[in-house]
N, C-alpha and C positions, 0 to 999 in steps of 0.2 A: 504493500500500500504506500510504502514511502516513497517508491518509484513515482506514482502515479501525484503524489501529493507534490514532486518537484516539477516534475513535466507540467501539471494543470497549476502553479500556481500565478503563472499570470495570464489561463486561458482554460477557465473552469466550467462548469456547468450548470445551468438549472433554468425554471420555466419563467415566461414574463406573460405581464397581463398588461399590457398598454390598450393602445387602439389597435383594430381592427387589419393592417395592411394584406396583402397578399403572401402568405408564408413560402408558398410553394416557388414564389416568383425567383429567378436566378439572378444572387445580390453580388457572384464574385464567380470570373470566370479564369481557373487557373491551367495552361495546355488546352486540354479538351475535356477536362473536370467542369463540372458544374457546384458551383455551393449555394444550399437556399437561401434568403431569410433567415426561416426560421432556425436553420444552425448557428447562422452567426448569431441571431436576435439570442438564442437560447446562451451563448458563449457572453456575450458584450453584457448582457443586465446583470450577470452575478459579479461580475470584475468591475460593473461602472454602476451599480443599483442606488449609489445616492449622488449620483452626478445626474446633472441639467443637459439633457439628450439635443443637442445643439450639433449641425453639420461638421463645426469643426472638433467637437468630441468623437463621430462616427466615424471622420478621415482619418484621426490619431490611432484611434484604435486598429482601423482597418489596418494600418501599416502592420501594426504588430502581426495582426488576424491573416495576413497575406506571408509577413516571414513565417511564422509557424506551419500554415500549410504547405510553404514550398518546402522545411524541412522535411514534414510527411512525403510530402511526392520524392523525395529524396532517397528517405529510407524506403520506400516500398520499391523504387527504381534499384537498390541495395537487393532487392528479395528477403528483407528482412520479416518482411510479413509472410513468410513461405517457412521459416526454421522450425523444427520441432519445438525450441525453447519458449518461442513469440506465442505458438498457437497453446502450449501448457498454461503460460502466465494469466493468458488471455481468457482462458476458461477456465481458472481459477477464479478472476475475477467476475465473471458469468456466473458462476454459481452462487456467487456469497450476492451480488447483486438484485439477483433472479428471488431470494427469498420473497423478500415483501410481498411478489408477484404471487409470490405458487402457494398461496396462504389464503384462508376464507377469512378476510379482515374485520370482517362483522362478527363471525365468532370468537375472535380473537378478544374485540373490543369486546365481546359480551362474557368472555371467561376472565379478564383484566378487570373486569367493573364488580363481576363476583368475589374473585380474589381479595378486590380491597374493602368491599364490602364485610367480608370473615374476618378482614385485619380490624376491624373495627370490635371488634367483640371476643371474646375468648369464652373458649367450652368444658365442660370439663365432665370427660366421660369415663367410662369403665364398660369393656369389653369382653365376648366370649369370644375366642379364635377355633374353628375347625380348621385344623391345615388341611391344604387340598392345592395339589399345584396344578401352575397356570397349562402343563400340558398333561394331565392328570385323565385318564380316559371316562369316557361320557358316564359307565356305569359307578366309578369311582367318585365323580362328580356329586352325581347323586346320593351317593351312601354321605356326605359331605355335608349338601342341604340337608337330610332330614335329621342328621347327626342335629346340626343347626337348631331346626327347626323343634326337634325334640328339648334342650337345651330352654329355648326361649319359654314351650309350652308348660314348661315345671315352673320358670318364675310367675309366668301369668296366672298359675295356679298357685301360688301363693309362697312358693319357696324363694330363701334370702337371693338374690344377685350372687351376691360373693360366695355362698356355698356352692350355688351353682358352675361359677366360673373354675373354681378350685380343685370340680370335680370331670369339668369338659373340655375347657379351655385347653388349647397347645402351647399356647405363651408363654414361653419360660419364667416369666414374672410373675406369674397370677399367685405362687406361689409367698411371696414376698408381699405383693399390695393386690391382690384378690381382684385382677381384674382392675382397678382404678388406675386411670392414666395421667390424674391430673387435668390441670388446664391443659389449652393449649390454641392453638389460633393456625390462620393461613399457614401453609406450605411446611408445617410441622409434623405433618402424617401424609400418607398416602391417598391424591385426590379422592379416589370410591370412600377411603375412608373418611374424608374431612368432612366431605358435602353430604354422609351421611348425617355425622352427626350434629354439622349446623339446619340440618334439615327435620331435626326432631326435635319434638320442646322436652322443657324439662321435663322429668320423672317420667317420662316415656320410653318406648324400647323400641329401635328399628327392626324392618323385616333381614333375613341374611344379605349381610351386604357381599359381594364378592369383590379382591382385590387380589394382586398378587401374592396373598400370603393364603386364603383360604378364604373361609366364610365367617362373618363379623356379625355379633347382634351386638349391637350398641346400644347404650344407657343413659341419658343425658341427664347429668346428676346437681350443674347447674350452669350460670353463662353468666359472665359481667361485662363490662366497659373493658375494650386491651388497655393494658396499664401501661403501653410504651416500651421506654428502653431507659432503664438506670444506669449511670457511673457509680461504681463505688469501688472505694479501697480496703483491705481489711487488715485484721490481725489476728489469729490462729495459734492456739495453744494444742498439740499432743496430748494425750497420758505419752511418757516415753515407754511406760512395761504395765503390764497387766495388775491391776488391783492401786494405779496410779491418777487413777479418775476423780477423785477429790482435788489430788493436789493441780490438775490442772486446771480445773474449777476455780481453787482460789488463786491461783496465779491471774490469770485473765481475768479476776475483779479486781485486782490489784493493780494492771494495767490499765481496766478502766478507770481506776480512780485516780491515777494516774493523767488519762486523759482529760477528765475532767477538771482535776487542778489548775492544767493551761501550761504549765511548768515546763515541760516537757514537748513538741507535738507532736501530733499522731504519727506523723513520717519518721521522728526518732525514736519515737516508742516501737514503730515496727519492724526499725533496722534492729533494735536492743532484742527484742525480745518474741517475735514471730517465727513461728518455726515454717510457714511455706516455704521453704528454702530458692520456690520462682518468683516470691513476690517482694519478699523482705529487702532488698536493697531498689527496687522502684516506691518507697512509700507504700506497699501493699497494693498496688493501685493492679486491678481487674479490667479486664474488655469490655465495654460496652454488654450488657444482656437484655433480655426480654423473657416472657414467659416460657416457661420449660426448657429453661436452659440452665439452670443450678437445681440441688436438690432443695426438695418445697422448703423447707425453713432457712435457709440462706434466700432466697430469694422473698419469702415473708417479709422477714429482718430488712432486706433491704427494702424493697417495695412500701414499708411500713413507716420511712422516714421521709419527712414530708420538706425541710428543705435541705440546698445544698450544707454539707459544714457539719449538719445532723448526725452525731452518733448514738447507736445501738446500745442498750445493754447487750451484754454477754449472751451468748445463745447457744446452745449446741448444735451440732449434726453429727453423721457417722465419721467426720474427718477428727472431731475436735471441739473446742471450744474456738468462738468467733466473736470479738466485737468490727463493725461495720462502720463506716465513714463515708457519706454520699457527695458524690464529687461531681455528679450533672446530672438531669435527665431531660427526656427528650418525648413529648406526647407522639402519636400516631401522625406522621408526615401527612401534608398535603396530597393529595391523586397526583396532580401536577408534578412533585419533587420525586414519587418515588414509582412515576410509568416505564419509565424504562428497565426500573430492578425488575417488575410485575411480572413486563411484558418477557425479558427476560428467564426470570423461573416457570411462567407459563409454557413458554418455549420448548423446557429442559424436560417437564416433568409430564407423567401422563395425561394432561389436559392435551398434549400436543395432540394424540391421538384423534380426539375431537376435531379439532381444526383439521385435519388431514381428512379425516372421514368428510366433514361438513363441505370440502373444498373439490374432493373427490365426488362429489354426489352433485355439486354445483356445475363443475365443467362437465363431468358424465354425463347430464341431462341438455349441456348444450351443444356436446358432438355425438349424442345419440349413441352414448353406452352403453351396450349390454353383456354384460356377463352368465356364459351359462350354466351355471353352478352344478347340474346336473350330469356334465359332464367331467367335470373334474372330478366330483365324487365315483363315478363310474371307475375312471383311471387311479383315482386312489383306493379305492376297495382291492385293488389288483397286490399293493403293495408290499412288500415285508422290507424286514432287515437291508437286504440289498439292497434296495433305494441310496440307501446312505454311502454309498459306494459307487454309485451312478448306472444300478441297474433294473430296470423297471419293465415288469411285460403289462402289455396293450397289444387289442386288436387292430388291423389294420382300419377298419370301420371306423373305431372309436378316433382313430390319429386322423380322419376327414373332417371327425366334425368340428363348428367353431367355437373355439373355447369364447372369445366374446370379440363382438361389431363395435369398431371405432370408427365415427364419420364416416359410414356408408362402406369398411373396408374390413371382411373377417380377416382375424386371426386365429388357425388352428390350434386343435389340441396336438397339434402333431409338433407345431413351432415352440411348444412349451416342453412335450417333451424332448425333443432334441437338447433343449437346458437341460434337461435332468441328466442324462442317459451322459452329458459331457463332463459331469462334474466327477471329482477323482474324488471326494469326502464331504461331510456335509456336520458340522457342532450343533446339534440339537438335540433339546430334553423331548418335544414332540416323537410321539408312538409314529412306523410308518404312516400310519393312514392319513393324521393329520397332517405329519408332514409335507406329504404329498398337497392336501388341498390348500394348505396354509402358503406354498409356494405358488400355487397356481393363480389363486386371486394374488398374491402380492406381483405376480410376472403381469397377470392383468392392469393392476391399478399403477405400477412402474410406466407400463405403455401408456396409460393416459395422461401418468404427469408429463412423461417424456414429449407429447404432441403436445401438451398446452405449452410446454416450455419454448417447444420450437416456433409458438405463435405468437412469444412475447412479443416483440420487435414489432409486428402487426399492429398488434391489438394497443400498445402501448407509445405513442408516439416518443415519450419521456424517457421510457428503454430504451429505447431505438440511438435515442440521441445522448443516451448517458452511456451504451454500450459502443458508440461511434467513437467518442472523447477518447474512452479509456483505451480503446487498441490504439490510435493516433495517438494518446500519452506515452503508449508504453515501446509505442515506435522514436517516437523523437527523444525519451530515453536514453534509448540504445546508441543511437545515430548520436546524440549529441554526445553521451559518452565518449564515442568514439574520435570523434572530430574534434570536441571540444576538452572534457573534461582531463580523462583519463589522460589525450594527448600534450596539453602542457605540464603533468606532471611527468612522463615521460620522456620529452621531448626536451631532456636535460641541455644541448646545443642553444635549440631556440628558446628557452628562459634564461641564459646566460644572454645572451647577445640581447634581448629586448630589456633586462636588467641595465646590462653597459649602457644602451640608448636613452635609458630615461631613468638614472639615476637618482636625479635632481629630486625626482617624485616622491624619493624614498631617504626619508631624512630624518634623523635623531632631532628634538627639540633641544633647548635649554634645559639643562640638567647640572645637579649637584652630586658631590656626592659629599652624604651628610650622613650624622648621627640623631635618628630622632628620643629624647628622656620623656615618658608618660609617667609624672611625677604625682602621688594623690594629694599633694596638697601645696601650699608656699612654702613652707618651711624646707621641706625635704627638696625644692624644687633652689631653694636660696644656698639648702647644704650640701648640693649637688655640686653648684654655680664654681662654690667654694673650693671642692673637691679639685676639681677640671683644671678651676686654675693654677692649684698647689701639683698640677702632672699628673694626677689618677689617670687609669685609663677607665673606659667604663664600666668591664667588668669588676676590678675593683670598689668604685662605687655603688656598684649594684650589693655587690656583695658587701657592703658596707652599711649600705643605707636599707638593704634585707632582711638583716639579722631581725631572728622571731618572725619573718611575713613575709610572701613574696608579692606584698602589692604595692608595697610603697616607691619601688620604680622596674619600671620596663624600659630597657632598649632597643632599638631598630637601626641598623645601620646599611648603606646600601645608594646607588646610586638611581637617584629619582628625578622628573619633569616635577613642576607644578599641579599638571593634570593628576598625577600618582601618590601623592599623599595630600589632604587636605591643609595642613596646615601647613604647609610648601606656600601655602596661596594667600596665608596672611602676617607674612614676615616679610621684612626687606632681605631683598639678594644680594650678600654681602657676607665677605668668610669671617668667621668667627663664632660665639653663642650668641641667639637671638634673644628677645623679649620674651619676660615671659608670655606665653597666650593660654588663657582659660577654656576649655573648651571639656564638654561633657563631665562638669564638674569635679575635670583633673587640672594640671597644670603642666604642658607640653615645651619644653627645651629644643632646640633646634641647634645642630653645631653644624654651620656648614663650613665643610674641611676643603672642600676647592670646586669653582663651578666651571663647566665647561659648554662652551659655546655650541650653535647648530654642527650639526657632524655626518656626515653619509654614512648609512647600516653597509653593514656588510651584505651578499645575499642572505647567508644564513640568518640571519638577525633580522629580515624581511621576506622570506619565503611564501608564507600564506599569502599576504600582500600583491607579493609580486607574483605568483600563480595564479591567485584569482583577477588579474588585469590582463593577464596574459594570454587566459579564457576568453575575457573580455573581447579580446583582439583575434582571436581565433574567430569567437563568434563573429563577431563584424566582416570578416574576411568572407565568413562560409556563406555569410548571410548577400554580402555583394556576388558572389561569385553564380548563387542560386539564381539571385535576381534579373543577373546578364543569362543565363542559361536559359530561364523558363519566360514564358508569356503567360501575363495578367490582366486583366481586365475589371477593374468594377463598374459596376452597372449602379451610377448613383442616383439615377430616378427612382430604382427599387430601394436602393439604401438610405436616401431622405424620407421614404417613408415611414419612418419609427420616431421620426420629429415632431409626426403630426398629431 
């Protein structure tokens, strides 16, 4: 992407809404190229979007708009648009672009609005699990639900939750907290599981939810306001051995009393005497949290203090004894501030599936989809073991018919198995049978992304013309690379000799070379004075005027411009010690030991400099030589048109 971001940065992209002109009309005629309107109008509004659209802003620009594309007709005259490397980059960037496109946006927005809507509230449930995995066979399935189902029908008849969970549940917790999960909010469980249980009210039980762990009866035990996200810092006492649990007890009231005194603060009490051995040397100071992310009484205690500065009594959990110090918090963000995290983890997590499904059902029904599922199944009933090895019997009959019609055009079952029958192995927990079908709709619904993909550019004038840019970026890239960039760093001869020519260019300022003293006060700054002139040298005086501290002086020594240390800029230029000058509530000494006048760098001592001038002049060169080669034409009655 950096490629792309140096190439387009002074011929970028994006849409304009002015008036009305003729887009398609031909605003720049380069060879026998045509360029519309609306590319350049698409190129000029982002690079000139709070400029005053005046003819002689359209001809400045143009020049630029006319060198750029003669470098493209350049590189393509190169064949650089023909290499294996151009056409990988180039559909790298195709793809990550292409998202937005190949996505059902409205359900996107409408799983992003859900999401923040659950961030607004926290739940807090207890669960029965039947495991049952996600390629678990149909009659396993079922022993699964009624497991479930049997499960739910004993609380509804009257038996506790938590016996029950304790006696069916697979969760290896339930033995621990019976089934209780706690709070907990967005994207802290598994989607089937969340939108279950913000979907139930309280003291209610869900039907079996299915998710990838098994089958879930949920209990919604209660819900509040999300509490946000606290800063806090702590302090944390052990028992160190067994039957030592008192004394740690009274230690950590003895730090709190400690704390409260004021004598002390928390951040030295925590280095002295906290045993977190990751937090005791940062002030005890913790990440950022929110709900279900500490265990419940550490996050109580914190949660429980209402402003910053606020500490806890002492508290226990299974780590220890805690007192707590609240150091920020932060209520539920804005929609605005936190659409992109949303949009993000919706992205990541099974809601995706959603958006794929919802988007695949939307272009399916515009190029007249069909899948025929009854065919697949025929071919997978045939299946075993073998499959996974790439060997699969079918009738020749069955390999005619069409596995499913895109835009008017069958695709066999025969085209599908030819995939199978190719592959040398296959990593899956699915039983043949599924196997088999689970590949076949996914080989189906690949072919349909893959034609709506190929109809971005169609359908999408703003692709078309953002995926125009970025192969023209990643061309004049390369080519300028080559001509420009790379070539004056290599091109060791010609950087000497354009150095020799324009030496003058390249000039050391007025410079000293001094000693700078950052003295903390007059005194030290008067017994410095004193020092210097009885011979000290400075480190002597440092080490003199140090004893017990190292802040009562700092030296700097070294040869400096005015521009390079500030207080260079408010002394007279003149050798000897300066006045003193006050500045950041120190007192700054100045010994300037000898100054020396403008002076010519060396190369080395101006390299960067003179490589990027040297660029400079490459470019100019490559850009006249383009200009006498190719023919250009603008067509400025179409190009005045964006004035109006």
């Amino acid at each position: 992407m950096k490629k792309i971001v140096l190439c387009l940065l002074a011929i970028s992209i994006s849409a304009l809404a002015w008036a009305q002109p003729n887009k398609q009309a031909v605003v720049l005629t380069i060879d026998k190229e045509e360029v519309t309107l609306e590319e350049f109008e698409n190129i000029f509004s982002k690079n000139k979007k709070d400029t005053v659209i005046t003819k002689q802003a359209l001809d400045d620009y143009m020049q630029m708009f006319i060198n750029f594309k003669l470098k493209v007709h350049a590189a393509k005259d190169a064949g650089l648009d023909t290499v294996s490397k151009f056409k990988y980059e180039l559909n790298g960037y195709r793809a990550q672009l292409a998202r937005p496109y190949m996505t059902d946006q409205s359900k996107l927005d409408e799983l992003m609005k859900e999401a923040y809507a659950h961030m607004q509230e926290e739940v807090r449930a207890s669960h029965i699990l039947i495991e049952c995995k996600p390629e678990a066979l149909a009659a396993d399935t079922l022993k699964a639900w009624n497991k479930a189902m049997e499960a739910r029908k004993k609380i509804l008849a009257g038996e506790k939750f938590a016996d029950v969970a304790v006696k069916y549940s697979t969760d290896p917790s339930v033995k621990k907290n019976f089934g209780d999960l706690g709070y907990f909010t967005a994207f802290q469980m598994v989607y089937p599981f969340e939108k279950g249980a913000y979907d139930t009210k309280v003291g209610e039980m869900s039907m079996p939810i299915r998710t990838k762990y098994g089958y879930h009866i949920i209990q919604v035990t209660g819900r509040r306001p999300a509490r946000g996200e606290i800063h806090v810092s702590h302090i944390m006492v052990k028992p160190q051995k067994e039957g030592d649990k008192d004394m740690a007890e009274i230690k950590i009231n003895e730090i709190y009393q400690k704390a409260l005194e004021g004598k002390q603060t928390f951040e030295e009490l925590c280095s002295l005497y906290s045993d977190d051995v990751t937090t005791k040397n940062k002030g005890g100071e913790l990440p950022w949290f929110g709900t279900n992310k500490m265990v419940s009484e550490f996050e109580e205690a914190a949660f429980g203090l209402k402003a910053d500065k606020e500490i806890s009594k002492p508290f226990k959990t299974t780590y220890g004894w805690h007192i707590v110090k609240r150091t920020g918090y932060k209520p539920v963000p804005a929609y605005t501030a936190v659409e992109k995290e949303i949009k993000t983890k919706v992205s990541k997590d099974t809601r995706a599936d959603q958006t794929r499904a919802s988007f695949l059902k939307k272009i399916g029904k515009e190029y007249g989809f069909v899948y025929n599922e009854k065919y697949a199944i025929k071919l997978a009933s045939k299946a075993d073991s073998s499959v996974y090895v790439g060997k699969l019997k079918a009738k020749a009959s069955l390999l005619k018919k069409p596995l499913f019609v895109l835009n008017g055009k069958s695709t066999s079952v025969g085209d599908f198995y030819a995939t199978m029958v190719n592959r040398t192995g296959a990593s899956t927990n699915l039983n043949p049978e599924d196997y088999v079908k689970a590949e076949a709709k996914l080989f189906a619904e690949n072919a349909l992304m893959t034609f709506e993909n190929g109809k971005l550019e169609e359908k999408y004038p703003a692709f078309r013309l953002l995926m125009k840019e970025y192969k023209e970026g990643i061309l004049l890239f390369e080519l300028t690379d080559e001509k420009v960039w790379t070539k004056a760093v290599k091109d060791t001869t010609g950087l000497n000799e354009f150095f020799e020519k324009n030496k003058a260019s390249f000039m050391w300022p007025d410079r000293a070379q001094v000693v700078v003293y950052t003295c903390a006060n007059k005194d030290i700054a008067n017994a410095l004075r004193k020092m210097l002139i009885a011979g000290k040298s400075p480190s002597e005086a440092a080490a003199e005027l140090n004893q017990g501290t190292q802040l009562n002086l700092q030296t700097e020594g070294g040869l400096f411009s005015v521009e390079d240390r500030e207080v260079l800029g408010k002394i007279r230029w003149t050798e000897g010690l300066s006045e003193n000058i006050e500045m950041n509530g120190q007192v700054v000494v100045v010994d300037i030991q000898e100054i020396l006048g403008r002076s010519p760098k060396k190369l080395s001592e101006a390299r960067g400099l003179v490589t990027t001038q040297y660029q400079n002049l490459l470019d100019e060169q490559w850009i006249k030589e383009l200009r006498n080669t190719h023919t250009f034409k603008i067509h400025e009655d179409v190009l005045y048109q964006l004035t109006k």
